[in-house]
C-alpha positions in Angstrom: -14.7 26.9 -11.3 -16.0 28.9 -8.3 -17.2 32.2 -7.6 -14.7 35.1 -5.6 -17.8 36.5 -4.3 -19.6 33.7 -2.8 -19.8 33.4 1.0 -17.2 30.9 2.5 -20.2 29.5 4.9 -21.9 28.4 1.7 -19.1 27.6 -0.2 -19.4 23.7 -2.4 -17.6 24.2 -5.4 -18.8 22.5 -8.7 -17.3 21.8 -12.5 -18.8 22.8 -15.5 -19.9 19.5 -16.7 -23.0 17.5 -18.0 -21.2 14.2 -17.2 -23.3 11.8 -14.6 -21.7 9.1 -12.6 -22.1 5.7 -14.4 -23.6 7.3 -17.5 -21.3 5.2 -19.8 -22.2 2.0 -18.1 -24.0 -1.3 -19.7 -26.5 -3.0 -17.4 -26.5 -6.6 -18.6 -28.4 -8.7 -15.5 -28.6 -5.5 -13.6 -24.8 -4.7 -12.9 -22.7 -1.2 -13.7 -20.0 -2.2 -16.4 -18.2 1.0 -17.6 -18.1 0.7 -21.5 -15.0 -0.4 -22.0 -13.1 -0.1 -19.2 -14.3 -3.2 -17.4 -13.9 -5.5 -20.1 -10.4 -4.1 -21.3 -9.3 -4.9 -17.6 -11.1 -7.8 -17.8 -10.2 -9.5 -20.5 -6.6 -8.5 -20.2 -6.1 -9.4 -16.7 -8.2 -12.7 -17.9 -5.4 -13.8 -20.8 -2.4 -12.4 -18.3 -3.4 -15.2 -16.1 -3.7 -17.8 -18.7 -0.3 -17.0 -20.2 1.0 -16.8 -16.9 0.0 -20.4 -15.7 0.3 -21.9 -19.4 4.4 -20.9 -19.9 5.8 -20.1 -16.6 9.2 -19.8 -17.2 8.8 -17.6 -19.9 6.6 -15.4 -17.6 9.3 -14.8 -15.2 12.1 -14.2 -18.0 9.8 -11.4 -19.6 9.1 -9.9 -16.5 12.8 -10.5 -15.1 14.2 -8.9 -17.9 11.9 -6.1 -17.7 12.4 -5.1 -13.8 16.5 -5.4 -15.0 15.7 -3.0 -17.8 13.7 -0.2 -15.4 15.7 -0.6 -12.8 19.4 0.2 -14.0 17.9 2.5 -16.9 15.1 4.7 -14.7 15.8 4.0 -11.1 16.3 7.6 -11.0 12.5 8.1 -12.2 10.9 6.1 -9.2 13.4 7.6 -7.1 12.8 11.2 -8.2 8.5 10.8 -7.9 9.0 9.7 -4.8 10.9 12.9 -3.4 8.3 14.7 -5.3 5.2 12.9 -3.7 7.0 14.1 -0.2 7.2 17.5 -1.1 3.7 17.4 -2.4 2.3 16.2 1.2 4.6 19.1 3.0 2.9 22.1 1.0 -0.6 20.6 1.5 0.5 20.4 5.5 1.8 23.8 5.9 0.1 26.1 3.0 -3.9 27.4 3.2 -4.5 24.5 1.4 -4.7 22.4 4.3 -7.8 23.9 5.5 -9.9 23.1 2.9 -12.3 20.2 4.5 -13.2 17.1 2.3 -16.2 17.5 1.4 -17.3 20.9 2.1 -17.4 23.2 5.1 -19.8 21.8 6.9 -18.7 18.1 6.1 -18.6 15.6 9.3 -16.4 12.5 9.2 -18.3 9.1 8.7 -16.0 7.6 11.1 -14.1 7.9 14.3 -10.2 8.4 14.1 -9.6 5.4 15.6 -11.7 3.6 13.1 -10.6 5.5 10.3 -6.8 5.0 11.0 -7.1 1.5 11.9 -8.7 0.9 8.2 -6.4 3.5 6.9 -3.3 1.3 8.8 -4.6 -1.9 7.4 -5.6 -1.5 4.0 -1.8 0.2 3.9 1.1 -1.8 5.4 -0.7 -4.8 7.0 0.8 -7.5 5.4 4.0 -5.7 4.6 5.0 -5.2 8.4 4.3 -8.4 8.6 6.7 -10.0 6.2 9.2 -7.6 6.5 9.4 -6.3 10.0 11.8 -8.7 11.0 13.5 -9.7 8.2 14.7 -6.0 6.4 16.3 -5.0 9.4 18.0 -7.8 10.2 18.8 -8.6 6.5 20.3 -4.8 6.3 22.0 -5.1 9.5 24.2 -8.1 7.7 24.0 -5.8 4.2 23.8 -1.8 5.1 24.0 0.5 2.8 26.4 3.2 1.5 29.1 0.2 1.6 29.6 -0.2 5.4 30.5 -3.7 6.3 28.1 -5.9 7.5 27.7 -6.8 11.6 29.9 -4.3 11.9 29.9 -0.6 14.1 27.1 1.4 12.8 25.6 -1.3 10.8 22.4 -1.7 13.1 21.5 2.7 12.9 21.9 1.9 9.4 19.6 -0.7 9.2 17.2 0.6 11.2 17.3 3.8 9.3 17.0 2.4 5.7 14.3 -0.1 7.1 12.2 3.1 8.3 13.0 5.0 5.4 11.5 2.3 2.7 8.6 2.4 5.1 8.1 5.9 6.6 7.3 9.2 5.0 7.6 8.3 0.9 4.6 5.4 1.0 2.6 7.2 2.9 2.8 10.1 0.5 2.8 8.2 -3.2 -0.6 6.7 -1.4 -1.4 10.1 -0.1 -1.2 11.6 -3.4 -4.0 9.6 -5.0 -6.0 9.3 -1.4 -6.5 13.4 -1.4 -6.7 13.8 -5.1 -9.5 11.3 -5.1 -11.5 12.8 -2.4 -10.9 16.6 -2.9 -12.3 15.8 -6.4 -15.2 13.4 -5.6 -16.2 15.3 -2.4 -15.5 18.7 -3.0 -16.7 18.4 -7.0 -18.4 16.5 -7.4 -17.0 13.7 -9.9 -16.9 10.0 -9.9 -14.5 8.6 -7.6 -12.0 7.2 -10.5 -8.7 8.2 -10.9 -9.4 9.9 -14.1 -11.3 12.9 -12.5 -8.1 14.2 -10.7 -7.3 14.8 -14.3 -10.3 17.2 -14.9 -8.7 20.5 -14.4 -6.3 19.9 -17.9 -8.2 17.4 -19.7 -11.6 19.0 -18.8 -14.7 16.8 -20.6 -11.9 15.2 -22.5 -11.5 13.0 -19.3 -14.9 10.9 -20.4 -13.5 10.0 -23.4 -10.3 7.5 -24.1 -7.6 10.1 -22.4 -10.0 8.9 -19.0 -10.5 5.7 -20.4 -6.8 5.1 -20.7 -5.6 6.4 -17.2 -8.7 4.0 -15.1 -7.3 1.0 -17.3 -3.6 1.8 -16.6 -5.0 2.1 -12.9 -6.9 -1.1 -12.4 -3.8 -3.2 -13.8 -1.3 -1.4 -11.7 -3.5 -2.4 -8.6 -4.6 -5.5 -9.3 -0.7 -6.4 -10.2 0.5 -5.1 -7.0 -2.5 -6.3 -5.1 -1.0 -9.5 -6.1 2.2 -8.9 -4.8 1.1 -7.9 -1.6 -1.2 -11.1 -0.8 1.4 -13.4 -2.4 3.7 -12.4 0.0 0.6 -13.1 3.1 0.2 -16.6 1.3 3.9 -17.9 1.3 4.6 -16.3 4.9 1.1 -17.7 6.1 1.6 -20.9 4.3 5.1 -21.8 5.8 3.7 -20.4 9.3 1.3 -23.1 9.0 3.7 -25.5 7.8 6.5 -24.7 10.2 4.1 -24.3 13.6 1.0 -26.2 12.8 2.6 -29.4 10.2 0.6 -28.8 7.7 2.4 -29.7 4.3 4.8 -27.7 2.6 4.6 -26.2 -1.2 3.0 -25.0 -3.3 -0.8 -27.3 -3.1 -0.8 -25.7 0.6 -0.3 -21.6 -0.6 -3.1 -22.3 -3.7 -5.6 -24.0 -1.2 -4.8 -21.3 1.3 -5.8 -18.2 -1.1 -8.1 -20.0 -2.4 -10.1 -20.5 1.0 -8.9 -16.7 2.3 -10.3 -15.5 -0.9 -13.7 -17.4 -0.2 -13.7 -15.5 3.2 -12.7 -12.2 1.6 -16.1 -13.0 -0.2 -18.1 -13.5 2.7 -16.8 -9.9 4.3 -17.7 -8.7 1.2 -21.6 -9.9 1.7 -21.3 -7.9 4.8 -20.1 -4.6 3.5 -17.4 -1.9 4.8 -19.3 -1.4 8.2 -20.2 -5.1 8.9 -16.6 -6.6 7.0 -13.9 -4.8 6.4 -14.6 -2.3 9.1 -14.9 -5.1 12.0 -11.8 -7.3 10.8 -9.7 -3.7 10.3 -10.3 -3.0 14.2 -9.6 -7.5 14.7 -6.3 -6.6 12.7 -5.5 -3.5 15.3 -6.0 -5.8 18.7 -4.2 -8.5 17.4 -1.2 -6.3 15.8 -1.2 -4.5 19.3 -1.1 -7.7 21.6 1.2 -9.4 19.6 3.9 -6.1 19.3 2.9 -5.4 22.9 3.4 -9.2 23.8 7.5 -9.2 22.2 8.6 -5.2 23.6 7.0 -6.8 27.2 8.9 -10.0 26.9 11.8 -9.0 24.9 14.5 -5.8 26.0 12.0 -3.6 27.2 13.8 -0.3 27.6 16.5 -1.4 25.2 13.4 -1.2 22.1 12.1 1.9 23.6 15.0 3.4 23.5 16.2 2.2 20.2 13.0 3.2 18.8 13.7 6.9 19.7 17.1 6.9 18.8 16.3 5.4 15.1 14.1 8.6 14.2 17.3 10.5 14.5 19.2 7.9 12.5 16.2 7.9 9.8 16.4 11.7 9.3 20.1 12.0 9.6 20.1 9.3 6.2 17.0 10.6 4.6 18.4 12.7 2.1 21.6 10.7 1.2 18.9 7.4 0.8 17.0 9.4 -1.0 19.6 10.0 -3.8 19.5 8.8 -6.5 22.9 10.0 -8.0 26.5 8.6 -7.7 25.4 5.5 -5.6 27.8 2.8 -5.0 25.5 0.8 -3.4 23.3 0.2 -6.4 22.5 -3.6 -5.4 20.9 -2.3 -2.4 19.3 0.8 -3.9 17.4 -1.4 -7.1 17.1 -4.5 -5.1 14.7 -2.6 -2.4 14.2 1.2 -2.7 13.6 0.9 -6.5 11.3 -1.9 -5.9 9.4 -0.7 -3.0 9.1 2.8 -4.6 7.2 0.6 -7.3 5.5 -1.8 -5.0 3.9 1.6 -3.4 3.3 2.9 -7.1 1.6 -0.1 -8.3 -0.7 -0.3 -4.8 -1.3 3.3 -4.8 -5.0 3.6 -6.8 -5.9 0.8 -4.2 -4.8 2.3 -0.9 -5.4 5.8 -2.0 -9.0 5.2 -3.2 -9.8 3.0 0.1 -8.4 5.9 2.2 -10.6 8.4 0.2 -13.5 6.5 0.5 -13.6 6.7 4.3 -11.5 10.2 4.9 -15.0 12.3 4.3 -15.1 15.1 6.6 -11.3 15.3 7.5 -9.6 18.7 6.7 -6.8 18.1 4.0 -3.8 19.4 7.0 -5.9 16.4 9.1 -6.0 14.0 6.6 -2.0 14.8 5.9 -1.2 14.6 9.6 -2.8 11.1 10.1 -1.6 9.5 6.8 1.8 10.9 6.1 3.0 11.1 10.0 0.9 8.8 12.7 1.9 5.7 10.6 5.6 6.7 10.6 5.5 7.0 14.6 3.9 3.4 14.9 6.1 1.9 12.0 8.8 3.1 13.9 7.4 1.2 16.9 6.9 -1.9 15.0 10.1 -1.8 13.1 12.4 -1.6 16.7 10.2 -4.3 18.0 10.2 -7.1 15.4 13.5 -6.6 13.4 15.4 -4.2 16.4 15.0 -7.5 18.7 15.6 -9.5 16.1 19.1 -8.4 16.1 19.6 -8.1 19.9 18.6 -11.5 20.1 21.5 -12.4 17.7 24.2 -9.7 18.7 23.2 -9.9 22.5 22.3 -12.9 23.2 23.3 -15.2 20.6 20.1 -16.7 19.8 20.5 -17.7 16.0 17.0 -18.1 14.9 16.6 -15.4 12.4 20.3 -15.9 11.3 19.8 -19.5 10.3 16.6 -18.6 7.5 18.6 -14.8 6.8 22.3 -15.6 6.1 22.4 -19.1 6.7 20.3 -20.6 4.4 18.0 -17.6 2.7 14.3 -18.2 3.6 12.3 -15.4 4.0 9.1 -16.5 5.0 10.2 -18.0 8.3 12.2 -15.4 9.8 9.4 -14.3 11.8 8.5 -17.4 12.8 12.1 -17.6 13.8 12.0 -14.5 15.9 9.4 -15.6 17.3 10.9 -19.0 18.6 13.1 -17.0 20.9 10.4 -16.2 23.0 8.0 -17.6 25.8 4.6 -19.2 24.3 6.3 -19.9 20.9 3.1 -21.6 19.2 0.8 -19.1 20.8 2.8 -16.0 19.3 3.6 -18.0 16.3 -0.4 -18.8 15.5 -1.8 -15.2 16.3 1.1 -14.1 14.0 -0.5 -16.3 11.2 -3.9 -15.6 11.9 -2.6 -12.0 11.8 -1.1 -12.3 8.3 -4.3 -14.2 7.1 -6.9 -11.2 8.5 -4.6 -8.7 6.4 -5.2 -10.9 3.4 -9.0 -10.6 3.8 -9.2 -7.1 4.4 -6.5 -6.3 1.8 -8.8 -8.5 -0.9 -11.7 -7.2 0.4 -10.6 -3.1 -0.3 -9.0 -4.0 -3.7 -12.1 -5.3 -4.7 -13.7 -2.5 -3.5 -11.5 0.0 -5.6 -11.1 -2.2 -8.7 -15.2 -2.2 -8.7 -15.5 1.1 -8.2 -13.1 2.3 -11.2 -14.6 -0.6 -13.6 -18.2 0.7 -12.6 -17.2 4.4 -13.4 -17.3 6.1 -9.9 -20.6 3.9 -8.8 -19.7 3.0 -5.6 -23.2 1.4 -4.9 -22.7 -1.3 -7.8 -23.9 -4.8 -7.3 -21.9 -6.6 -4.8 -21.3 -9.5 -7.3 -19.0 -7.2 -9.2 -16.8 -7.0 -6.2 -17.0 -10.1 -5.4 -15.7 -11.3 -9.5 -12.5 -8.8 -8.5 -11.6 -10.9 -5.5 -11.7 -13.7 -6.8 -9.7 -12.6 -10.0 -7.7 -11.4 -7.5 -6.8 -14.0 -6.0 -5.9 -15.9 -9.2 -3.4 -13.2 -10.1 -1.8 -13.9 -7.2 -1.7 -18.2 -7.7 -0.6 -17.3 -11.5 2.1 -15.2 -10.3 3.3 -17.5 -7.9 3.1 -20.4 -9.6 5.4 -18.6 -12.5 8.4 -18.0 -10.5 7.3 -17.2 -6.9 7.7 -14.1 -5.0 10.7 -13.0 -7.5 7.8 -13.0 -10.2 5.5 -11.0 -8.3 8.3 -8.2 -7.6 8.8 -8.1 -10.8 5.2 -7.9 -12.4 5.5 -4.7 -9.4 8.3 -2.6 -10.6 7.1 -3.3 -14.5 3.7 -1.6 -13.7 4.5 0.9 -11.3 7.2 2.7 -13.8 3.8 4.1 -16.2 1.8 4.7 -13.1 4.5 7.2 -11.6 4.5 9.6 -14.6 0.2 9.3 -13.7 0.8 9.9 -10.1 2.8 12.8 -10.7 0.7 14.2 -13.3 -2.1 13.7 -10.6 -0.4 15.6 -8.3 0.2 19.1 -10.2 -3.4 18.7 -11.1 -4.2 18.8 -7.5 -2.3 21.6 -6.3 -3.6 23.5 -9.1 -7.1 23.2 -8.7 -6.4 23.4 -4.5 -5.1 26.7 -4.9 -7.6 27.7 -6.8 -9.9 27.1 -3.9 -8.0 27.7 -1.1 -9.0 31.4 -1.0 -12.5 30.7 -0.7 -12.3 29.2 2.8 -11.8 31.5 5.7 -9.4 30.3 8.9 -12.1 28.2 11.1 -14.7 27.2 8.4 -12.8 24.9 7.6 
């Protein structure tokens, strides 16, 4: 692939290959339509949401029967990629590897870290942290794991530490994985921006043909499903916000309308591009995320979260490894019902994230681009986590406010426990609104990137196709997501999650020994400060 005896300084490695970007694509009215990726993916996704909305029920028994299957029969596997994908991220930090810069040598980043980690940040947890940032720790806190009772001594480190652990250093690396494959290929080689050309090194030109065709397919349906997932969950949680706080009506009319009109804005940001959209709402996303965890830490225990938060690092690492295991488990109802499904969840959304973080992550050295995406978003999840859920339960246990108990163990609800945080505090509908308007932003931008990706690996590697193209992907995405829903709620989309992120592991890891292979192979050829 390169030459030993080229000069470092003038170093930009190439494959042997004839194959152009987009050179399999039809141009019917002027659009890039990779022959026959796009209309595999589009047709299939097409009938999956037809069956879905014509026979609901029996949607959600074939896809509950399926996440029961995976998880009790392979829980090990999405366990086991996941340690992998963490060890992966640890050699690229601390071997020669990480000097190699993305793009070449004398590559310059397109945009300034705080830009780049806000879109980084919001294309990766947004809506996640926002569902979940009260309600896992508490939940946990009631129902820890290894066995220990509920409420009791210990519970809350435990909760804390299994909350940052489904959140902390194994997303960040499955998404990682893909992110640095994608652009150590595409930058640094020179190939389309598709999944399929992390494959190059042991497929070769073989990777144009159906062995490529195959792994873009596999990868567009595993992030358009858990895209789905992801802004189902924004749509219930914004959609009883608006309910609960503003009076609109409940059910399910109010989440369709409400994707329905995010997805029309998601089109609009789409008109506008990454600098004028995506990039503009992505820093909106940051200020508002900041006031509003800046707003709760100021007018909730202070230096009780700040202190907590330091103390939970030490509980995270001290219950890494054991949560981590996969073997001998007696707490198996906690370890399928969110590590198994998370692990997939990340899985599923990983050709989405990754490919968004590789698109803007030109110019950064790989031990850079490692730093910033495996560790910076642990510090501030960290943050976030001790904030929302940490209070949450100091609220409860100190001063025996009950407004996340009533919609956690009372009566199970989980789209309002924010809201019932939140009612615990000064300026109630103020907090409670931002927090909506928060949860809606992160359904734009997250629509907005999918559509992106998904256009980007239907268009083989064009990333300048017709903007209509992304615009058709956000709006099938948002129909995946009302299909979904409308099939058996947010159980359904978990379960659509897990089914497609059990294939896309075996791709991920695959992915990854391609990387480290070819890595190494270049690694030699840059001396310490060229890159």
């Amino acid at each position: 692939m390169t030459d030993p005896n080229q000069n470092p300084d003038d170093y930009n490695p190439t494959v042997e290959t004839d194959y152009e970007v987009g050179q399999d694509n039809v141009r019917p009215l002027g659009l890039e339509l990779h022959n026959p990726v796009f209309f595999i993916t589009a047709v299939g996704i097409a009938l999956a949401v037809a069956v879905a909305m014509v026979f609901p029920d029996a949607t959600y028994e074939v896809l509950h029967g399926v996440r029961t299957y995976l998880e009790s029969t392979f829980d090990w596997v999405y366990m086991g990629a996941g340690n992998l994908f963490v060890l992966f991220c640890l050699i690229l930090l601390v071997t020669p590897m990480g000097r190699i810069r993305l793009g070449g040598a004398s590559a310059t980043p397109e945009f300034t870290r705080l830009a780049w980690f806000g879109m980084l940040f919001a294309a990766g947890m947004g809506i996640g942290l926002m569902f979940f940032g009260v309600l896992e720790p508490f939940f946990h806190y009631f129902n820890p794991p290894f066995g220990v009772e509920g409420g009791e001594e210990g519970a809350r480190e435990l909760a804390m530490a299994a909350t940052i652990f489904h959140w902390g250093f194994h997303p960040w690396a499955i998404y990682a994985v893909v992110a640095v494959s994608l652009a150590f290929f595409s930058f640094n080689y020179g190939l389309p921006l598709t999944i399929r050309s992390a494959f190059f090194p042991i497929l070769g030109d073989r990777v144009w043909g159906w062995p490529g065709h195959f792994i873009d397919i596999m990868a567009v349906f595993a992030t358009m499903f858990g895209l789905a997932t992801s802004l189902g969950y924004g749509a219930e949680q914004a959609a009883a916000g608006m309910s609960h706080v503003w009076g609109f009506p409940e059910g399910n009319a109010t989440v369709v309308t409400l994707i329905l009109v995010i997805t029309a804005i998601a089109l609009v940001s789409i008109l506008l591009g990454i600098h004028g959209g995506v990039r503009r709402l992505s820093a909106l996303n940051m200020i508002l995320f900041a006031l509003l965890g800046a707003f709760i830490l100021v007018a909730g225990s202070t230096v009780s979260i700040l202190a907590n938060s330091v103390t939970s690092i030490g509980h995270y690492l001290t219950n890494l490894i054991p949560l981590s295991n996969p073997i001998g488990r007696e707490d198996e109802g906690f370890m399928h019902g969110w590590t198994v499904f998370y692990w997939a969840w990340w899985t599923s959304w990983a050709p989405f994230v990754g490919m968004f973080i590789a698109r803007v992550s030109y110019g950064r050295t790989v031990r850079e681009f490692i730093t910033c995406v495996l560790i910076v978003p642990v510090v501030a999840t960290v943050i976030w986590m001790n904030i929302m859920g940490g209070y949450a339960i100091e609220q409860y246990v100190v001063d025996g406010f009950e407004g996340v108990y009533q919609y956690v163990v009372e009566s199970y609800d989980d789209t309002m426990v924010l809201f019932g945080m939140l009612e615990g505090l000064p300026l109630t509908f103020l907090t409670s609104s931002v927090a909506i308007f928060l949860v809606m932003i992160f359904f734009v931008t997250s629509s907005d990137s999918g559509s992106l990706v998904i256009d980007t690996i239907s268009a083989g590697g064009k990333t300048d196709a017709p903007v209509v193209q992304r615009s058709f992907w956000a709006i099938f995405e948002g129909l995946v997501a009302i299909a979904l829903l409308l099939s058996g709620g947010l159980a359904a989309l978990q379960a659509g999650a897990i089914t497609l992120g059990f294939p896309f592991a075996f791709v991920l890891l695959a992915m990854a020994g391609c990387t480290l292979y070819a890595m190494a192979r270049e690694a030699p050829n840059y001396r310490p400060g060229t890159a």
